[in-house]
N, CA, C and O of each residue as an XYZ file, in Angstrom:
664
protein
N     111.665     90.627     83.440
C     110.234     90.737     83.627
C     109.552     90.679     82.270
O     110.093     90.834     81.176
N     108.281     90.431     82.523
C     107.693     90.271     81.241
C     107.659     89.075     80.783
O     106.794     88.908     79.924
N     108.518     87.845     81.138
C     108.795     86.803     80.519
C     107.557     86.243     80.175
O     106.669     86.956     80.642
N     107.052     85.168     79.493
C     106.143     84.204     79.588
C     106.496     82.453     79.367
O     107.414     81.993     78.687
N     105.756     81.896     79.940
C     106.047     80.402     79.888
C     105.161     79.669     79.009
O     104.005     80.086     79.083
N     105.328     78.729     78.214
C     104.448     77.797     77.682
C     104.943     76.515     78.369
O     106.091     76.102     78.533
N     103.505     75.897     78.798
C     102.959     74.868     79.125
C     102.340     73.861     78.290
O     101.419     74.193     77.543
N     102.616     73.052     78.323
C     102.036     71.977     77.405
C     100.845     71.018     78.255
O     101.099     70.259     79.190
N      99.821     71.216     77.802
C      98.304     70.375     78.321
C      98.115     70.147     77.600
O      97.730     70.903     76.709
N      98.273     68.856     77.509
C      97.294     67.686     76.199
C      97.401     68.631     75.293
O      97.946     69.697     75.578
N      96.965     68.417     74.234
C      96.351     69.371     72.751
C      96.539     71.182     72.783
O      96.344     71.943     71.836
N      97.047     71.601     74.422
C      96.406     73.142     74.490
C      97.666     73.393     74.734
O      98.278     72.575     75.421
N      98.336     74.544     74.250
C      99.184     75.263     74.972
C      98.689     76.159     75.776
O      97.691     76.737     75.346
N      99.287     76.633     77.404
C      98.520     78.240     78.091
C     100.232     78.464     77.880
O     101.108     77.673     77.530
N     100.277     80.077     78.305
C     101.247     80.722     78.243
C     100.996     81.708     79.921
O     100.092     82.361     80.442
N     102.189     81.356     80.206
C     101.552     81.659     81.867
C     102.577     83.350     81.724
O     103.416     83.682     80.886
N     102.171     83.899     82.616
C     103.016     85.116     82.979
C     104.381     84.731     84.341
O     104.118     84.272     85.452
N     105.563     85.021     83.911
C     106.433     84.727     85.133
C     106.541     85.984     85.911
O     106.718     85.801     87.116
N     106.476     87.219     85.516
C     106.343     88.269     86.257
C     107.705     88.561     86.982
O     108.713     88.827     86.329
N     107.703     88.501     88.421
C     108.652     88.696     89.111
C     109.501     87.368     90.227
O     110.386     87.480     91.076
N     108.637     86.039     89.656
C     108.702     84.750     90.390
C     110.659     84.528     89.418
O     111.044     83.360     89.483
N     111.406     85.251     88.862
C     112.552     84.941     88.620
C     113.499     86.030     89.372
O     114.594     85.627     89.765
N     113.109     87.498     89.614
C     113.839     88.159     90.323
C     113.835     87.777     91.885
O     114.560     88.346     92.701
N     113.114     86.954     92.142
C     112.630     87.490     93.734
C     113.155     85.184     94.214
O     112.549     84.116     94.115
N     114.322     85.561     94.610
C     114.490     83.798     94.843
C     113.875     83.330     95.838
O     113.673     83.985     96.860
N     113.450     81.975     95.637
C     112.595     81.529     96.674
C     111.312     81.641     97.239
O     110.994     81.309     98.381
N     110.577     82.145     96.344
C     109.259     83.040     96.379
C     108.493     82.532     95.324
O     108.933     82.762     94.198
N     107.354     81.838     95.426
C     106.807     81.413     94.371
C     105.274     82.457     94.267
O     105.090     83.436     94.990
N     104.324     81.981     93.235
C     102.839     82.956     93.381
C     102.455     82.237     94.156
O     101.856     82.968     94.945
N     102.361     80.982     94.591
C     101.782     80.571     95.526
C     101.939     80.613     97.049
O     101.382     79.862     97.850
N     102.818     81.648     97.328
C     103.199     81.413     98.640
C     102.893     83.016     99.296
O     103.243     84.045     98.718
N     102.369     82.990    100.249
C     101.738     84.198    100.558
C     102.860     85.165    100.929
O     102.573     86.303    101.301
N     103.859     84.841    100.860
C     105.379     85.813    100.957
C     105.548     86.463     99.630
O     106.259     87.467     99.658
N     105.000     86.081     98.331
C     104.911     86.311     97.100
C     104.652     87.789     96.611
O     105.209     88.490     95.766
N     103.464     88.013     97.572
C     102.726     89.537     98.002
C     103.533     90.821     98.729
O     103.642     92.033     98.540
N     103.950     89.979     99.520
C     104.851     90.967    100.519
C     105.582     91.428    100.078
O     105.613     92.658    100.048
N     106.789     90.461     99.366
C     108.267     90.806     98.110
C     107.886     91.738     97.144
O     108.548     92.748     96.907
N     106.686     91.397     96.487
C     105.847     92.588     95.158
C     105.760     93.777     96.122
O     106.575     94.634     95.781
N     105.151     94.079     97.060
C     105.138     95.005     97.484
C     106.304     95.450     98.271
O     106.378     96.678     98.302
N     107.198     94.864     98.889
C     108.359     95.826     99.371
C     109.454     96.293     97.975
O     110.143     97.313     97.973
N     109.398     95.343     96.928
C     110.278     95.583     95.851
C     109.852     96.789     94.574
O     110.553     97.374     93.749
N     107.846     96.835     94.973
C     107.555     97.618     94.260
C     107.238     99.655     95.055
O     107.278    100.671     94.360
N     107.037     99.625     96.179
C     106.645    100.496     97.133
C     107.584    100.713     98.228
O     107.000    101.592     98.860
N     108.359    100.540     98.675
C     109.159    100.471     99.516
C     110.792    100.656     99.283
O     111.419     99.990     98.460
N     111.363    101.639    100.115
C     112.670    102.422    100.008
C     113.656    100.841    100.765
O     113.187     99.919    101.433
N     114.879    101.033    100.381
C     115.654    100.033    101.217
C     116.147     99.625    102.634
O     116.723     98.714    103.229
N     115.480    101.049    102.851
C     116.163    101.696    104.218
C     115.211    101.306    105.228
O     114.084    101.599    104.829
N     115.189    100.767    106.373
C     114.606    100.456    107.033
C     113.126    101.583    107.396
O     113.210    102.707    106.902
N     112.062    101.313    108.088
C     110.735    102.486    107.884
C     111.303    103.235    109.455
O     112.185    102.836    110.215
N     110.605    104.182    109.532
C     110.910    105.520    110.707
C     110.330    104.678    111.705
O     109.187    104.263    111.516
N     111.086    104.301    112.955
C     110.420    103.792    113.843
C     109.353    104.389    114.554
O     108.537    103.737    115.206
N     109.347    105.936    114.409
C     108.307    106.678    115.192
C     106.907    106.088    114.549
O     105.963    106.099    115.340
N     106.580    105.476    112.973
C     105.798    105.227    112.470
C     104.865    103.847    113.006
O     103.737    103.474    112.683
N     105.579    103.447    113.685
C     104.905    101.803    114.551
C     105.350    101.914    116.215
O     105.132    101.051    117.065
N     105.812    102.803    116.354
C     105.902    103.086    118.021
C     104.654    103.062    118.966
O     103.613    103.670    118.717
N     104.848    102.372    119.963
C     103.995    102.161    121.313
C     103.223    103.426    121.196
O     102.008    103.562    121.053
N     104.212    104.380    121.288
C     103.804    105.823    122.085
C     102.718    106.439    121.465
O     101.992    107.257    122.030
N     102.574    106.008    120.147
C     101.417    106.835    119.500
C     100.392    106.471    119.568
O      99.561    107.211    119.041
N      99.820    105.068    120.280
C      98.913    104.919    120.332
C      98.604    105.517    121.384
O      99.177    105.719    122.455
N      96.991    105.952    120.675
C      96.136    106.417    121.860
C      94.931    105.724    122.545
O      94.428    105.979    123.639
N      94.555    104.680    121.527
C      93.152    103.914    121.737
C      93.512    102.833    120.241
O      94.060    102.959    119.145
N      92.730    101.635    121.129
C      92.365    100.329    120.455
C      91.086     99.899    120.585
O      90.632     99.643    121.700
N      90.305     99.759    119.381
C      89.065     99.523    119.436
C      89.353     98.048    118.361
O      90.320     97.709    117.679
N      87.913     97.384    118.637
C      87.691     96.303    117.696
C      87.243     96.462    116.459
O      86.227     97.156    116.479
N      87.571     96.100    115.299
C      87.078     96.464    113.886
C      86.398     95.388    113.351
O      86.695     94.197    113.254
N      85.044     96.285    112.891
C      84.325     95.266    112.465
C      83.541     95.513    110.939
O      83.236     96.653    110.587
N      83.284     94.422    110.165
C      83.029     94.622    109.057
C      81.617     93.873    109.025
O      81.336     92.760    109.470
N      80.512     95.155    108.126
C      79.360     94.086    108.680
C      78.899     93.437    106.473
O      79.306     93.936    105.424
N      78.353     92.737    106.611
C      77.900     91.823    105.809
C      76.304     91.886    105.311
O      75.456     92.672    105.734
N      76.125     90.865    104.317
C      74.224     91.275    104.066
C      73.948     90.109    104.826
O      74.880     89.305    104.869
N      72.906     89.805    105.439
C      72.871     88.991    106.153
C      71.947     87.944    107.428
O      70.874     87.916    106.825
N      71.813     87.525    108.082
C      71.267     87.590    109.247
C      69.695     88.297    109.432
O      69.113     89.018    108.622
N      69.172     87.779    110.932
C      67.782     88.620    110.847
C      67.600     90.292    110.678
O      66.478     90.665    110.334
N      68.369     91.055    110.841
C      68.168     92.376    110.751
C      68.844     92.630    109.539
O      69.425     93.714    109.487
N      68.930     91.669    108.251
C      69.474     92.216    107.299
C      71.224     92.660    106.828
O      71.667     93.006    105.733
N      72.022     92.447    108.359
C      73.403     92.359    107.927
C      74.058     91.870    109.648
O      73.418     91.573    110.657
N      75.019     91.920    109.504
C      75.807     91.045    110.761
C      77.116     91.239    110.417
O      77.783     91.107    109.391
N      77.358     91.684    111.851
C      78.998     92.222    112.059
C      79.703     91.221    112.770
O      79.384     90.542    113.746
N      81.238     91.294    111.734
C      82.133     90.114    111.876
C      83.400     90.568    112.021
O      84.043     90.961    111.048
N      84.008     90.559    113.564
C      85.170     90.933    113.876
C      86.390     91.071    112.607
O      86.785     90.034    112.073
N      86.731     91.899    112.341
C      87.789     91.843    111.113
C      89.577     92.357    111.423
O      90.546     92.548    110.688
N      89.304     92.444    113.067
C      90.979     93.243    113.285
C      90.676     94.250    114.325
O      89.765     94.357    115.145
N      91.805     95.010    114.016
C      91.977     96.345    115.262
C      91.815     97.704    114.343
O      92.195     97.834    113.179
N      91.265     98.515    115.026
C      91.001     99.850    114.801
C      92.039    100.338    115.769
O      92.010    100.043    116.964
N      93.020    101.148    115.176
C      93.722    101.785    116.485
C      94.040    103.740    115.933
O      94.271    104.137    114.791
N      93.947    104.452    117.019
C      93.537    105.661    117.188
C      95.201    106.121    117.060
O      95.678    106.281    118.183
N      95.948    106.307    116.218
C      97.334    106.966    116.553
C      97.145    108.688    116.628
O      96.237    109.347    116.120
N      98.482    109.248    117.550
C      98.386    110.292    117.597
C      99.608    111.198    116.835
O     100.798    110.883    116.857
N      99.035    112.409    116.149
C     100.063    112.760    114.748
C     101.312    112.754    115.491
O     101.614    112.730    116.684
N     102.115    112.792    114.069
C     103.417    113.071    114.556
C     104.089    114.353    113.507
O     103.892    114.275    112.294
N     104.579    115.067    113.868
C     104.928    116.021    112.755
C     105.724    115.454    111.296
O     106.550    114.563    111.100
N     105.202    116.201    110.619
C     105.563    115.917    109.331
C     104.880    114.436    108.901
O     105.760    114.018    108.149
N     104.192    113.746    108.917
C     103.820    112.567    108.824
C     102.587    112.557    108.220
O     101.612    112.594    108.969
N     102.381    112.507    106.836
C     101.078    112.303    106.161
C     100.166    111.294    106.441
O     100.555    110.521    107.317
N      99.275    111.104    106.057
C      98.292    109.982    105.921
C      98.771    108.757    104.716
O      98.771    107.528    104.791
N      99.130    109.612    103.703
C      99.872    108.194    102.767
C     101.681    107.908    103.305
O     102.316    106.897    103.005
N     102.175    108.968    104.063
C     103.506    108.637    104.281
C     103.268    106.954    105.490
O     103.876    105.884    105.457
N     102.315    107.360    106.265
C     102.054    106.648    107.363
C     101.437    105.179    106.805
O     101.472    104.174    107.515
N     101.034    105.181    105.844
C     100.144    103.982    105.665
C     100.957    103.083    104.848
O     100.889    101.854    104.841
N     101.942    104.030    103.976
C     103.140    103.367    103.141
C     104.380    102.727    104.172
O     104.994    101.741    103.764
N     104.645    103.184    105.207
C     105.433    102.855    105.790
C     105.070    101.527    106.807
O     105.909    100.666    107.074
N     103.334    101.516    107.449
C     103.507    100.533    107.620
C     102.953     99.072    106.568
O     102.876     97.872    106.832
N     102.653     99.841    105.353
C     102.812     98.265    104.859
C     103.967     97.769    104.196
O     104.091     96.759    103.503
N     104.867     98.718    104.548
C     106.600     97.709    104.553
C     107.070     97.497    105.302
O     108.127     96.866    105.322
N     106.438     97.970    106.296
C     107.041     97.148    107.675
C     106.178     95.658    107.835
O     106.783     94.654    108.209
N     105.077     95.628    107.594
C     105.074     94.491    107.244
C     105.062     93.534    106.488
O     104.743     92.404    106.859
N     105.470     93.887    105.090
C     106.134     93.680    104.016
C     107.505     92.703    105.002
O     107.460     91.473    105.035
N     108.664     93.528    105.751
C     109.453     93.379    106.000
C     109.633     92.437    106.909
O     110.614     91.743    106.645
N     109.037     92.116    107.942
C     108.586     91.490    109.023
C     108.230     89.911    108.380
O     108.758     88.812    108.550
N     106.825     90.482    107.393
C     106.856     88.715    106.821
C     107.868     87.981    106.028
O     107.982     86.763    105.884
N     108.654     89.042    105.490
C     109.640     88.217    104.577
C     110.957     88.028    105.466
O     111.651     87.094    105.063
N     111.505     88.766    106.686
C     112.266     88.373    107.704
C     113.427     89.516    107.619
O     114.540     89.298    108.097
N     113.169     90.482    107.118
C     114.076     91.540    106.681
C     114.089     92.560    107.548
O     114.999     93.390    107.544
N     112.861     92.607    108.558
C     113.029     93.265    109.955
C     112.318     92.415    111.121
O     111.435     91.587    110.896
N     112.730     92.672    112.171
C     112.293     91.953    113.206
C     111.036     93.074    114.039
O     111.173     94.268    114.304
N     109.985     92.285    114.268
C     108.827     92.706    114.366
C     108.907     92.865    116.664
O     109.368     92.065    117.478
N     108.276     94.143    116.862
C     108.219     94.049    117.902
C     107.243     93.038    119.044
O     106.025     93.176    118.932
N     107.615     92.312    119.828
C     106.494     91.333    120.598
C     104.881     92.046    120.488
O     104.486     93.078    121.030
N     104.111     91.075    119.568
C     102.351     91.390    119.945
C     102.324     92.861    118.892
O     101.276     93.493    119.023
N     103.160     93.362    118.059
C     103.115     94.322    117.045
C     101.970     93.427    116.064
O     101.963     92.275    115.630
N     100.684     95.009    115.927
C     100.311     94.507    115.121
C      99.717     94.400    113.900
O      98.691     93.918    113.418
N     101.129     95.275    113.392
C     100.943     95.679    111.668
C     101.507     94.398    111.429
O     102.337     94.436    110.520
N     101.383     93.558    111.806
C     102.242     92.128    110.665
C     101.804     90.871    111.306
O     101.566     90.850    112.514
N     101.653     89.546    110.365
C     101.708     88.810    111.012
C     102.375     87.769    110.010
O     102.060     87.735    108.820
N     103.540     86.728    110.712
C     104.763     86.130    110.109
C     103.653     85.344    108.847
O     103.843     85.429    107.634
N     102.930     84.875    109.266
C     102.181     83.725    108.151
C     101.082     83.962    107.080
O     100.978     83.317    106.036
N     100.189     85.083    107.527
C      99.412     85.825    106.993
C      99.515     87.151    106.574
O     100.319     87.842    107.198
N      98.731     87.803    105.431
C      98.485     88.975    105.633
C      97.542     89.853    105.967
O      96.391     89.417    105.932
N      97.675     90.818    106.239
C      97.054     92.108    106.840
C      96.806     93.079    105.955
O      97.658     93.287    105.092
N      95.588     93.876    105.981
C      95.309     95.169    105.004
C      95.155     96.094    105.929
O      94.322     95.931    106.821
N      95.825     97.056    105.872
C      96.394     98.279    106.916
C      95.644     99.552    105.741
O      95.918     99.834    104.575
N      94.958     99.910    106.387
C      94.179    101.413    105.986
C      94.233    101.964    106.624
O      93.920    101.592    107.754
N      94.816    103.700    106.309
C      95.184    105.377    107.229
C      94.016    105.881    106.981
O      93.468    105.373    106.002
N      93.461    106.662    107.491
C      92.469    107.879    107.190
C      92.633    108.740    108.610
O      92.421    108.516    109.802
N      93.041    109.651    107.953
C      93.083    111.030    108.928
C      92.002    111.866    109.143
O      91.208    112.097    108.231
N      91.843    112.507    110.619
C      90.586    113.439    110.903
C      90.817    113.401    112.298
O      91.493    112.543    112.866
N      89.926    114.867    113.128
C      90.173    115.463    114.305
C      91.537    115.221    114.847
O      91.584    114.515    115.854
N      92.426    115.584    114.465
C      94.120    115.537    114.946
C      94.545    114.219    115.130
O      95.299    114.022    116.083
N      94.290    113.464    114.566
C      94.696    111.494    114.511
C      94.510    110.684    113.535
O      93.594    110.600    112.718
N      95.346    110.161    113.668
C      95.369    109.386    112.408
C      94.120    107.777    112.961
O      94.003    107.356    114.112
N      93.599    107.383    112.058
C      93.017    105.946    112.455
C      93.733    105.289    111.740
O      94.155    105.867    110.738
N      94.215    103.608    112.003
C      94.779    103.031    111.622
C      93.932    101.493    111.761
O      93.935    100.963    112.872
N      93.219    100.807    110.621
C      92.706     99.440    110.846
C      93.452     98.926    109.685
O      93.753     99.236    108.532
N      93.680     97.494    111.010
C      94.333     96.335    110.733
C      93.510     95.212    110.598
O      93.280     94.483    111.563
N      92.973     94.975    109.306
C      92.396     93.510    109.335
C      93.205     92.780    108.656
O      94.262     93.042    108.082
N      92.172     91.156    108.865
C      92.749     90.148    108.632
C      91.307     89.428    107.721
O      90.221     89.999    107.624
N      91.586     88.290    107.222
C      90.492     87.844    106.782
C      89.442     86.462    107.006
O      88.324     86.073    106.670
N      90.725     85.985    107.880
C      90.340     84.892    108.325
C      89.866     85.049    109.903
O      90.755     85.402    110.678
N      88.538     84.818    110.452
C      88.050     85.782    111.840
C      89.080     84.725    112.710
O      88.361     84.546    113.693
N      89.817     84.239    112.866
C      90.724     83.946    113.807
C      92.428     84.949    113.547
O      93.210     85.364    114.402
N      92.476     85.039    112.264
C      93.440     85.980    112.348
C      93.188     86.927    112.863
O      93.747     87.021    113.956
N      92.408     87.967    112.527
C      91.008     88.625    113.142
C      91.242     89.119    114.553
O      91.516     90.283    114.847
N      91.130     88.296    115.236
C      90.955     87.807    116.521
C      92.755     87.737    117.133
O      92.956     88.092    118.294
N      93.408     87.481    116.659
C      95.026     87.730    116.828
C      95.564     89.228    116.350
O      96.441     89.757    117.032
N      95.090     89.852    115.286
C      95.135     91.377    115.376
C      94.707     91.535    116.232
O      95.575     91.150    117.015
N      93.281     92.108    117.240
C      92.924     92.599    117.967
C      93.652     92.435    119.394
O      93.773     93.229    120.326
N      94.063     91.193    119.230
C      94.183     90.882    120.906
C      96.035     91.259    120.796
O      96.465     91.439    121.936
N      96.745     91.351    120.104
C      98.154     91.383    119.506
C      97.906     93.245    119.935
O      98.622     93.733    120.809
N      96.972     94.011    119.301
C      96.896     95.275    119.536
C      96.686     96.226    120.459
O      96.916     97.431    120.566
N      95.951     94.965    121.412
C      95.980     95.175    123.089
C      96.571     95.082    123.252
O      96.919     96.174    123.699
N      97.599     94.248    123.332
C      98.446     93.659    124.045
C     100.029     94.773    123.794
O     101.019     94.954    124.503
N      99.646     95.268    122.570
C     100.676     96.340    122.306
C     100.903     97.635    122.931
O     101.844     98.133    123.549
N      99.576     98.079    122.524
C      99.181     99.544    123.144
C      99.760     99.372    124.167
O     100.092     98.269    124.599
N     100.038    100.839    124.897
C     100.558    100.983    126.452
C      99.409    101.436    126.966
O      98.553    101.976    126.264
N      99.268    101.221    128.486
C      98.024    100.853    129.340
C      97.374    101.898    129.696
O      98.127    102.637    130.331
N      96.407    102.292    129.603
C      95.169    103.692    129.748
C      95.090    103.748    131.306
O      94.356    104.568    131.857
């Protein structure tokens, strides 16, 4: 780590940073798997995450998440961004234990190092996801966005489709 590269452009040398594009094979900066590897290699134990941490059972509620913008006639406009989902505690289980665990699970999932449950939807194979915990009144909240409003739109409906039925 640490390395650097020189490049030769016409008259200029740049000196690029190689970082971790030599430990990590097959993984370039350009490839959105690039992210995932930094983060399971930098945050993440070897050991597979606690399954109780992405289990059916904890959900309690799925709502739509939305992020609003400046904008539009009333001054801002809300743009589907993912799933809001309502988990219910589990003992011993922090707010950063919970939020660390699932972004190596999907860390893990995109790079192929665990197999993701049907319509799970802390991960998605091609894209990524920004998974934020915040705890309050005995539950954890858990939103899953995406950034592109069709990914967006595949969190949410992936999170229905997960949850078990009210």
């Amino acid at each position: 780590m640490g390395r650097l590269a020189l490049l030769w452009l016409g008259p200029l040398f740049v000196v690029l940073p190689l970082g971790c594009t030599g430990i990590i094979p097959g993984v370039t900066p350009h490839d959105i798997r690039y992210d995932a590897a930094q983060l399971e290699h930098d945050r993440c134990d070897p050991t597979p995450v606690d399954p109780r941490l992405y289990g059916v059972d904890i959900i309690a509620k799925v709502e739509p998440y939305y992020r609003f913008v400046m904008g539009g006639p009333s001054g801002s406009e809300s743009h589907l961004a993912g799933a809001k989902l309502e988990l219910r505690p589990l003992p011993g289980v922090t707010e950063e234990l919970l939020e660390r665990g699932l972004m190596c699970r999907s860390a893990q999932i995109m790079l192929g190092h665990a197999q993701g449950a049907p319509n799970e939807p802390y991960a998605l194979t091609d894209s990524w996801v920004k998974i934020d915990v915040k705890s309050g009144h005995g539950a954890f909240v858990v939103t899953v966005s995406a950034e592109d409003p069709n990914r967006a739109r595949e969190v949410l409906d992936r999170a229905r489709a997960f949850a078990p039925p009210r």
